[in-house]
Structure formats: structure tokens, C-alpha cells
N, C-alpha and C positions, 0 to 999 in steps of 0.2 A: 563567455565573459564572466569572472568571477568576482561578486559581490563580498568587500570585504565591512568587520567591523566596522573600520574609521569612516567608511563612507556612510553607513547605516546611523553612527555616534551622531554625527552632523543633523542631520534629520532629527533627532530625538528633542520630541516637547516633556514629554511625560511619561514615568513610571510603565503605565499601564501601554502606551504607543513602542516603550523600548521593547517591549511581552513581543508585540505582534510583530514588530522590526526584526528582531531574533526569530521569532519562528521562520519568517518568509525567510530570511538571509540563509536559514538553514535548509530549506526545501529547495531555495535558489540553487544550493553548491549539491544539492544529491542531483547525478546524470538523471539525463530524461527519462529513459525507460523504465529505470527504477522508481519515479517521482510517478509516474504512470500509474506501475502495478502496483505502489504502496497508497494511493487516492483510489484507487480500482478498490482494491481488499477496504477500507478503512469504510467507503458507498457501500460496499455490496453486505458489508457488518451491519450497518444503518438500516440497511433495507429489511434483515433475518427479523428487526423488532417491529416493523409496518407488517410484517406480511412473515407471521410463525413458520407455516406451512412449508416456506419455499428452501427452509433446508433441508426437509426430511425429502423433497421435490429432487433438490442435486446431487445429495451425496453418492458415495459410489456406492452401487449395488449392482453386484454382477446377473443377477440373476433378470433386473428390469433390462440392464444392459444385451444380454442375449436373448432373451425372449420378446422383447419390446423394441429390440434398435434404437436404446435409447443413448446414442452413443456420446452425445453432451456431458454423461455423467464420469466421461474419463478425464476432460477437461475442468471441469465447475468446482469440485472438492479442495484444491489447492485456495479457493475466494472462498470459504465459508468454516467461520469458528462458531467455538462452541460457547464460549463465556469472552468477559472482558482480558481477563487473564489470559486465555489463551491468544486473543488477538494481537494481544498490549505485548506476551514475551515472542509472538510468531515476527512484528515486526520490527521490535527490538533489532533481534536477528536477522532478518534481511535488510536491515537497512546498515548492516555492519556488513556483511557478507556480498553481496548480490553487487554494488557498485565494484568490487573489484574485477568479478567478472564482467560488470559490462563494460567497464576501461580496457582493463588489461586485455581480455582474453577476445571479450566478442565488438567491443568498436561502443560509440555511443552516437546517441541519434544528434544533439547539439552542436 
């Protein structure tokens, strides 16, 4: 079900409520799986500042990978940036990108 404008307009008391009307209205219309992995990435950023240690923890490194079986670290690196910048244009771009494959190409979960 797609959340338009004029429905969200209706609603609207104040300035600062139309902020947060628009944002949700916009998370509403991104497909589920994308609205997932982009609140996935956006936590797991949040988390690199509580706790330093746990990027140099997942990134890939082939070497803990074979010798350690630590095979997590083929998966984890794709959730873990390095600055605000790099986060802020990583999701830019999937949030343009990534919806069209999960429509068109692979199905979406809603």
C-alpha cells in the first residue's frame, strides 16, 4: 500500500511534524528488503562509535579468513564504513540502485 503526499498533508500540525511525516512517507515507499538492509547498514554505523574495535573485528582479511576460519569476514564488510561520508554517499546510492532490483528483477518481500 502506497503512502501518498496528500494523505500525509492532511495529518500535518506543524513545520517540524511535516520533517518527520516526509521522512517516514519516504521509508514507507522504499520495498522492504531495501528499508532492511539500509536501517541494517545505518545500526551497524551507530554501533563502529559504541564499540572502535569491532571494525578492524569484520573487515575482510584473508589471511584471519584461512587461518582462523573466520569465515564471517566475507559477509560483515559490505555493513561497515569508514567515515560519515563514506556511509552518507554508500547509501545515497543503494537507495537509487538496489530498489530496482528488488522490484524488477528479484520480487519484494511486501
Amino acid at each position: 500500500q502506497q503512502v501518498t503526499w496528500t494523505q500525509l498533508s492532511m495529518e500535518e500540525n506543524t513545520e517540524e511534524d511535516s520533517f518527520f511525516n516526509r521522512i517516514k512517507l519516504w521509508l514507507l515507499n522504499i520495498p522492504l528488503g531495501c528499508r532492511i538492509l539500509f536501517l541494517m547498514n545505518i545500526i551497524l554505523y551507530l554501533f563502529e562509535f559504541i564499540f572502535p574495535s569491532l571494525l578492524g573485528r569484520m573487515c575482510l582479511q584473508p589471511y584471519q579468513i584461512i587461518n582462523f576460519h573466520e569465515y564471517f569476514r566475507l559477509i560483515t564488510p559490505p555493513f561497515f564504513h569508514l567515515g560519515l561520508l563514506h556511509i552518507v554517499f554508500n547509501m545515497l546510492a543503494f537507495i537509487r540502485v538496489i530498489p530496482i532490483f528488488e522490484i524488477k528483477k528479484m520480487g519484494t518481500f511486501q
